[in-house]
N, C-alpha and C positions, 0 to 999 in steps of 0.2 A: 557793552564795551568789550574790549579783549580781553580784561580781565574774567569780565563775570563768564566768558566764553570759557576760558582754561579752569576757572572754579568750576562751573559746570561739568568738565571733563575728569578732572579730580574728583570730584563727589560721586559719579558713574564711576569709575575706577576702582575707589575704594567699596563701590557696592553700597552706599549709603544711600536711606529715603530722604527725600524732597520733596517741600511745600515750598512753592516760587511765588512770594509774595510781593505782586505792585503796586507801588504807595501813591498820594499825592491823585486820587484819582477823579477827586473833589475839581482840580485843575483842570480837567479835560472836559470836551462841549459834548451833552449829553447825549443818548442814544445808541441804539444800537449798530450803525455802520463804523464809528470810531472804535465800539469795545472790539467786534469780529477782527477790524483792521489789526489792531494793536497784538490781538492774542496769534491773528496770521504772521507779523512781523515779528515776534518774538517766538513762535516756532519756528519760522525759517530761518532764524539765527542761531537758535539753538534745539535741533534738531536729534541730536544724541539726549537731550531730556525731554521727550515728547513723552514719554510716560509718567515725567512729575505732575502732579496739579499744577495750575497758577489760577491766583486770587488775584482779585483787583477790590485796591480796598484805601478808605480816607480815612487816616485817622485824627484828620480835623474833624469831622461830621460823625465820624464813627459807621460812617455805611461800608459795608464788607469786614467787620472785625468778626462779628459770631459766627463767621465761617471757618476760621481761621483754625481753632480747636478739633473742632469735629476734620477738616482734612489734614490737620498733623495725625489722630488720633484712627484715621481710614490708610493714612501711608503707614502706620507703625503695625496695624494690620497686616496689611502687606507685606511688609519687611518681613513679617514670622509666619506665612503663610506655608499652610503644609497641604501636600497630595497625595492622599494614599496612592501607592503604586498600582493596584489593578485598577482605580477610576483614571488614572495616570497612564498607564496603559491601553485601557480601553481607547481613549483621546487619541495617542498616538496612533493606534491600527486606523480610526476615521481619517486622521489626518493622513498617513502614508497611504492609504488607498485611494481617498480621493485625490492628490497631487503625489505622487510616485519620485522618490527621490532620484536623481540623475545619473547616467550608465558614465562609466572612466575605463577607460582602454578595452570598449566592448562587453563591460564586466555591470552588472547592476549592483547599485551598493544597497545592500539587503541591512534594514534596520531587525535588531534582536527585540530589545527592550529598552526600558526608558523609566530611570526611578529620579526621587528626589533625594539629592545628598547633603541637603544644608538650608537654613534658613541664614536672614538676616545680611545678606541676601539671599531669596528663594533660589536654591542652584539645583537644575536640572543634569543629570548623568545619559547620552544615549551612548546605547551599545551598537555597535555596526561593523559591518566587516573590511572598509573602508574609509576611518573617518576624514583623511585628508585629503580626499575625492570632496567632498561635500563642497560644493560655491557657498559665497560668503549670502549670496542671494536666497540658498534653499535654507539656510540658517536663519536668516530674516522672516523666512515663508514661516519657521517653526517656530521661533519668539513671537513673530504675530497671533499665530493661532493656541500659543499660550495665552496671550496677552487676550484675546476675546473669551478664550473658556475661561478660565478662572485667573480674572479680573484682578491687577497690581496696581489699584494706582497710588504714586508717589516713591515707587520700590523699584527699582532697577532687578531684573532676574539675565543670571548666568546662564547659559548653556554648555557644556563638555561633552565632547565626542572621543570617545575614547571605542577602541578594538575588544573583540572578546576578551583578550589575556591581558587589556587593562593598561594596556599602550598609548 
């Protein structure tokens, strides 16, 4: 609904983990084309939480409940997930040399460094000499290939682009 839409958005916002738990699933005709369907239609609705889990669980039958722990228990991981800065770095030089971050009025915007400055949410810091050049697209390019090296799921992670002098 719209509501659970704007909860959804609030909960990203505030930087909070999530376990997207669907009930009642006892109700639904068994196999596997309805589960794919369902989890396709409830990411293309809610999109901005593609990094939560979602369970699918009955708790008349009790099929899908002892999941339920172990992925609160993998998001809360997550939530306090730390990077030391030189394997944090490292990351970043793969990442900015294989896809090269985008030229702004003929100018390349040269990334410095890149540390982490906070858990709960995991919030990344890059230094650049440009950061309000940056497309909202090469930002997506950089939370993705956080989100594959070192794996958040149910934790919403920040990113900040700030100038050498912290601008």
């Amino acid at each position: 609904t719209e509501q659970e839409a704007r909860l959804g958005q609030m909960i990203q916002a505030r930087g909070r983990a999530l376990v997207v738990v669907a009930n009642k699933w006892d109700l639904k005709v068994r196999g596997s084309a309805p589960r794919r369907e369902f989890l396709d239609q409830v990411r293309r609705r809610f999109p901005h939480l593609a990094w939560a889990d979602l369970l699918l669980m009955s708790a008349k039958t009790g099929r899908g409940c002892d999941k339920i722990w172990k992925a609160i228990e993998r998001a809360n991981e997550s939530h306090r997930m730390t990077v030391p800065t030189g394997q944090l770095n490292r990351w970043a030089r793969e990442v900015w040399d294989r896809y090269p971050p985008p030229m702004h009025k003929h100018r390349p915007v040269r990334f410095y460094y890149v540390t982490q400055t906070g858990t709960r949410p995991p919030t990344f810091q890059f230094f650049c000499n440009q950061p309000f050049a940056l497309s909202e697209s090469y930002k997506r390019y950089l939370l993705n290939q956080i989100r594959a090296s070192f794996p958040s799921p149910g934790s919403p992670i920040r990113l900040v682009f700030k100038d050498r002098a912290g601008a």
